[in-house]
N, C-alpha and C positions, 0 to 999 in steps of 0.2 A: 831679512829683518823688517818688523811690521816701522811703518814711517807712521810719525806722528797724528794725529787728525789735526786739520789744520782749517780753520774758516776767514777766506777775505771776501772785504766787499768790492764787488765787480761794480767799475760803471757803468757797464753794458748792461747790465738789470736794472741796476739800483736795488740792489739785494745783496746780503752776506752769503755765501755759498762756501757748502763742501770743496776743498780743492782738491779737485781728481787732475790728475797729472796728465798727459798725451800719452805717456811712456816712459820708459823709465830714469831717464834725464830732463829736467826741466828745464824747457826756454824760455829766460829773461833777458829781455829786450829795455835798458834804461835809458832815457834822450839824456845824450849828455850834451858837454860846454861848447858854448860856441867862442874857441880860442881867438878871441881880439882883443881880451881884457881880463885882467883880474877875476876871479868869480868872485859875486858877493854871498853873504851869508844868507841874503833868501837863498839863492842855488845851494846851498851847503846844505839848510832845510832840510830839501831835496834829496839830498847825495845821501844823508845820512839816513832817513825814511829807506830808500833803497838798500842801501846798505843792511840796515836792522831786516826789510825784509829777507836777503839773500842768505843773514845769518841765521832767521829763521829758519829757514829752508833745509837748508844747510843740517843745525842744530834738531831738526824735527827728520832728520835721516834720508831727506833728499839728495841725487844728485843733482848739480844745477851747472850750467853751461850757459855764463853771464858775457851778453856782448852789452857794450853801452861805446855810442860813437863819439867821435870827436869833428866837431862841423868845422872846417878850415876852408868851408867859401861861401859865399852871402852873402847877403845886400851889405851888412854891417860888416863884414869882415873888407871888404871891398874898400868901402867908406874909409875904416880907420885907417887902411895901411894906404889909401891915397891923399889922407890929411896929414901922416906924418912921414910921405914922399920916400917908404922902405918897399922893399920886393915883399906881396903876401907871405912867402915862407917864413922870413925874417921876424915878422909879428907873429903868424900862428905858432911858429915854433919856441918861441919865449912865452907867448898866455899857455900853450901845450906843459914846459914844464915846469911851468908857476903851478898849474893846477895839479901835478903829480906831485910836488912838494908838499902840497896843500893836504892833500889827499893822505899823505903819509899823517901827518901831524894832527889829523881828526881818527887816524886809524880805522881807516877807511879800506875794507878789504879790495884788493885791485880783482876788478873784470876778469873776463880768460880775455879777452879780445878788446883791442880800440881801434876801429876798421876809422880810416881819416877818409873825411868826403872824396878827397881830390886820388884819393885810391882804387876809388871803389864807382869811376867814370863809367867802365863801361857797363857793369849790373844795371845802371841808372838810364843809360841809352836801352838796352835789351827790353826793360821795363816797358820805355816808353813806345819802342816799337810796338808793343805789346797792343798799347793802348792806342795805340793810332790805328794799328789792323783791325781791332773790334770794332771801332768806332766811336769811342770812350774821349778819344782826343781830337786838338786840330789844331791846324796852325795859323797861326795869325800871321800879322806882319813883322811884330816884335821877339815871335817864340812859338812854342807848342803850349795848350792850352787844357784844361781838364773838363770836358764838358757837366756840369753839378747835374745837371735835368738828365741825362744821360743814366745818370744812376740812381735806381727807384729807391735807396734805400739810404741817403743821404742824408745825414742828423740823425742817424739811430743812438750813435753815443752822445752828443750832446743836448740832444731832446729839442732838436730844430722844432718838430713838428709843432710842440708843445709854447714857443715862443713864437710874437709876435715879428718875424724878422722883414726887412725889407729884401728883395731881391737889387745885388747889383751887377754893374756890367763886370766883366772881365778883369783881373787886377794883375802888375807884374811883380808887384812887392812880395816878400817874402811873410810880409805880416799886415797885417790888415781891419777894417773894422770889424769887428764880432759883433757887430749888432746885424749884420748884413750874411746875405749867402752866397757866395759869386763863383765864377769861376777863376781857376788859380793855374798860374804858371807850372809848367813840368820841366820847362826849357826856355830860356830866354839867348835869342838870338846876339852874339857878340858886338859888344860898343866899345867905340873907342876908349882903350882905357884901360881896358879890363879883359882877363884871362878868358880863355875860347877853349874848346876840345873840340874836333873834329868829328861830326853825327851824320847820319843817310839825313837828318832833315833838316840839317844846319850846322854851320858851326854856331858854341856856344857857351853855354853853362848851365848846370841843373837851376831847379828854383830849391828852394830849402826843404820842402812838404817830402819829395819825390825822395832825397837822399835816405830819409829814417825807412822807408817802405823799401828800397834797394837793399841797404845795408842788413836790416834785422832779418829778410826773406832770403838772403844770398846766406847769413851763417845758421841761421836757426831754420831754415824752410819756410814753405808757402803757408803755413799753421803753425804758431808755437803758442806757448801755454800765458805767459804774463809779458805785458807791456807797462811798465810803469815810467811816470815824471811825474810832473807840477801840473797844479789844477787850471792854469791860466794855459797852458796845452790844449785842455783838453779841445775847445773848438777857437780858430780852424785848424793847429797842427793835426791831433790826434784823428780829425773827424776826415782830414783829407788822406790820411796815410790809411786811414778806412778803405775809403771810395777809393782809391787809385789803384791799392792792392787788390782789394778783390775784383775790380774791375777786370784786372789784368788774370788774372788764378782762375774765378768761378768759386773759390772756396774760402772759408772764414779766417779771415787774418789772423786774429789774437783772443782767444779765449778770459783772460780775465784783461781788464782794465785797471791798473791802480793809479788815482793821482793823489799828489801831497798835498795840502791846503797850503795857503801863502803863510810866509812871516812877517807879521808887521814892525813899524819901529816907531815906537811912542805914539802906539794907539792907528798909526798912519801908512799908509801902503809906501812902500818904496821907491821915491822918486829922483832923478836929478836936479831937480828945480826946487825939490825942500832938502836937500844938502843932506838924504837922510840915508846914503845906501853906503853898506860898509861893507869891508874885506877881510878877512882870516889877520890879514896883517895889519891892518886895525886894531884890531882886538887884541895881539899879540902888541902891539905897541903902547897899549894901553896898561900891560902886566899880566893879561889874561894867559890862562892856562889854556889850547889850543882844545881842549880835550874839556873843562869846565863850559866851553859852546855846546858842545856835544853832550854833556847831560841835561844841560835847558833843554835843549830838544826832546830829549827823552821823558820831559814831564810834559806835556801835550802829545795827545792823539795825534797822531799823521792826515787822519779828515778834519782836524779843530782848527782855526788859525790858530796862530804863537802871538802872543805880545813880547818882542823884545826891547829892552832898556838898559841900559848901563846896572843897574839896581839890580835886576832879576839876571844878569851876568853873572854878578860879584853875588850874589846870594847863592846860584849855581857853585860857584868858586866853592864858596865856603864849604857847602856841601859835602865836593868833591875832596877837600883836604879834610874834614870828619871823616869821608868813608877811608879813603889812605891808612888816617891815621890811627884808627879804629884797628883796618886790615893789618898792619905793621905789627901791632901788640902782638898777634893771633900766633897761637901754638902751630907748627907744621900740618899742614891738611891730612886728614884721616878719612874716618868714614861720615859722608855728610849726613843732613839735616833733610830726609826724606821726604816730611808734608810739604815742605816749603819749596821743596825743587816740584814736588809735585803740582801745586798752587803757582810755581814761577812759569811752569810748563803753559796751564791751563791760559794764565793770561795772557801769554804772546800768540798763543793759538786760536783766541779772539780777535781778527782782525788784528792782530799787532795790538795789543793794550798795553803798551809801552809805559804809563801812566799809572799801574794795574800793580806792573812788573816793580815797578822801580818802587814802588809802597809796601811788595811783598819782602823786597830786596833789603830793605830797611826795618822791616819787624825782625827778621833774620838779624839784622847786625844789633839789634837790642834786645834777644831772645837770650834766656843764661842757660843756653846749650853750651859744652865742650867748645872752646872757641878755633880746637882742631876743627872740629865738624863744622862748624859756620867758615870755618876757610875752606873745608873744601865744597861747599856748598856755593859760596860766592863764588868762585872760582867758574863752577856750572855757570852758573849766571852768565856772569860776563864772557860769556861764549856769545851772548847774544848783546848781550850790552855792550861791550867794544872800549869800553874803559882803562884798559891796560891795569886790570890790577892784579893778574900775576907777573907781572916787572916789579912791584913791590920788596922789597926788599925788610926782613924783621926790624931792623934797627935805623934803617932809611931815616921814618919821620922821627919817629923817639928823641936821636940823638940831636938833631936840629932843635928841636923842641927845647931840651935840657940844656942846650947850648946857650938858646936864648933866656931860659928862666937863668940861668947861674949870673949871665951877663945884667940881668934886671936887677938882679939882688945884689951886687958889687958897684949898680946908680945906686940903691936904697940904700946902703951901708955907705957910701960915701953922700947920702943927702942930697942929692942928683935925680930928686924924683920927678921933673920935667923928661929925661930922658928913658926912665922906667917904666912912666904912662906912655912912653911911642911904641917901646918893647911891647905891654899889656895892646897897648888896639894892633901892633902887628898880629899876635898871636891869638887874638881875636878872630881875626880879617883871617886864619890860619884855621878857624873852626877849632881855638881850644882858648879855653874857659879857667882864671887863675885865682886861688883863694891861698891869700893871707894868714898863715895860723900859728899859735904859741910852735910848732912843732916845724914848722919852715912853711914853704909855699909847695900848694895842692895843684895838680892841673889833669884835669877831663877834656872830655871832646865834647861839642856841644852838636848831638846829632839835632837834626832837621828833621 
């Protein structure tokens, strides 16, 4: 069966490209959570940019063979569970299934695989043997080391060459200055404190760069086809899981690059110290729909940053409850709405124009085709959108809706119109729109 044509843009170019596949399952490789905390919704960004990609994939007649990991040790993981005096397990295993809850509830297709760091010890030792025999690494007094200069081809993906950067010395953190190019831990020798494995060159612990190069080359091979995450990745994680692998192989790591642009939050990048970073259960404590997050996202590009606000949440929401309510009405799906799947096609196969999609998605739900044919046309869609809106149910929103107009009109009739204007801005805030007439009360949906 012919697979879709399909164009992303590679960081490794800085070019849109043909996706030619290796063969005939695709390797995605996604950096996932690092289990000490909450994820917040920049990470969700993230999650769900991949996601939309895999369903592309997917939906465009691929097969795909999705690992994305789960980091369970590191500088930061280390830190939190000896500030709140638990065994590591203890913590990664509760942010572990905080984030698979989470993941449910944005409808979020699960991985085939989530290989956990503390798993996948020896791929990570094997590696670095690797890199010690070539002469790639060394060791210090503190660890095993990655020599930068050692490899002529350092900052191809993040365009080192092209910036003014400083050289610095050797660093053991897991994260560091990016204005800088240094060398980077593969191994950091055991301190009091802290978990050890047993290595020919020490006992110790990976550094964090090494694990995503072990893990993606142990299930996907020494070459697989897409690497995606966040663009704040891209150097030094991404630039070091470069140099370390092919250092080790001779052959080219990862054929396309994809990273997500950040999420800001009123206008301002995500901080601790501006009190501005929030979590799925935020949002959900707020009255948010888990899944209304999830269509903000899908009105911005995956390369644009997102502005998010409380405002452009709740406008999302509303959104989300017109299309429902819209879908609810609709006659049994039949035979669909052909231009439109075909125009839905062309723009996710543009780099993901998720932005594109969801504008074509919407001329569809106000087009006066057969609203059989528009359900089974939407339907298509959300193969890629991930909106659950075949869980829909025909009488679902209707009957809610009616429930609340009869309840509005029995304050009106009783002279109780303080409490019929709350009904009117609920059902409002609900994406449906009520007009007053000789003949009773009218109510539409108020598409976006």
């Amino acid at each position: 069966m012919p697979k879709m044509p399909l164009k992303l843009f590679n960081y490794l170019t800085r070019q849109t490209e043909d996706f030619k596949p290796i063969g005939d399952i695709v390797g995605l490789y996604t950096c996932g959570p690092t289990v000490y905390d909450y994820v917040h919704i920049g990470n969700w960004r993230t999650f769900v940019f991949e996601d939309i990609l895999k369903r592309v994939l997917v939906f465009g007649g691929f097969g795909v063979k999705h690992i994305m990991n789960l980091t369970d040790i590191d500088d930061k993981v280390i830190k939190k569970a000896q500030e709140l005096k638990i065994p590591i397990n203890d913590l990664t295993n509760k942010y572990s299934y905080a984030f698979f809850e989470d993941l449910e509830k944005l409808n979020i297709l699960r991985a085939d695989l989530y290989p956990r760091a503390t798993a996948s010890i020896d791929s990570m030792i094997k590696l670095i043997e690797k890199l010690l025999d070539k002469g790639f690494a060394y060791k210090g007094e503190d660890g095993v080391y990655f020599s930068v200069e050692k490899f002529k081809n350092y900052g191809k993906l993040s365009q080192l060459e092209k910036r003014d950067l400083k050289k610095g010395a050797r660093v053991s953190s897991d994260e560091y200055d990016k204005e800088s190019w240094t060398d980077f831990a593969l191994w950091k020798f055991k301190r009091e404190g802290e978990p050890g494995w047993s290595a020919p060159f020490g006992e110790g612990r990976p550094g964090w760069h090494i694990e995503c190069s072990a893990m993606s080359m142990n299930e996907l091979g020494e070459t697989f086809d897409i690497h995606a995450g966040a663009i704040d990745l891209l150097f030094p994680h991404h630039e070091n899981e470069i140099a370390q692998s092919e250092a080790a192989t001779g052959k080219k790591f990862v054929n396309v690059w994809m990273e997500g642009e950040h999420l800001l939050v009123d206008g301002a990048k995500m901080a601790k110290r501006d009190k501005n970073i929030f979590t799925l259960g935020d949002v959900i404590k707020k009255g948010f729909d888990p899944l209304a997050l999830r269509y903000l996202f899908l009105t911005a590009h995956y390369r644009s940053k997102l502005n998010f606000t409380w405002e452009s949440l709740q406008s999302a929401q509303n959104a989300l409850n017109n299309l429902r309510a819209e879908v609810a009405g609709w006659d049994d799906p039949k035979i669909g709405c052909a231009d439109y799947e075909i125009n839905f096609k062309k723009a996710i196969s543009e780099d993901l124009d998720m932005p594109k999609a969801v504008a074509i998605m919407w001329n569809l739900v106000r087009d006066d085709c057969p609203s059989s044919a528009k359900h089974r046309s939407i339907l298509v869609m959300d193969e890629v959108l991930g909106l659950g809106l075949d869980k829909i149910k025909k009488s679902e929103v209707s009957e809610e809706v009616h429930e609340l107009i009869e309840k509005r009109l029995q304050f009106r009739l009783a002279g109780d119109y303080e409490n019929a204007d709350k009904i009117r801005s609920k059902l409002e805030k609900m994406g449906i729109e009520l007009e007053d007439t000789p003949d009773g009360t009218k109510w539409k949906t108020s598409l976006k």
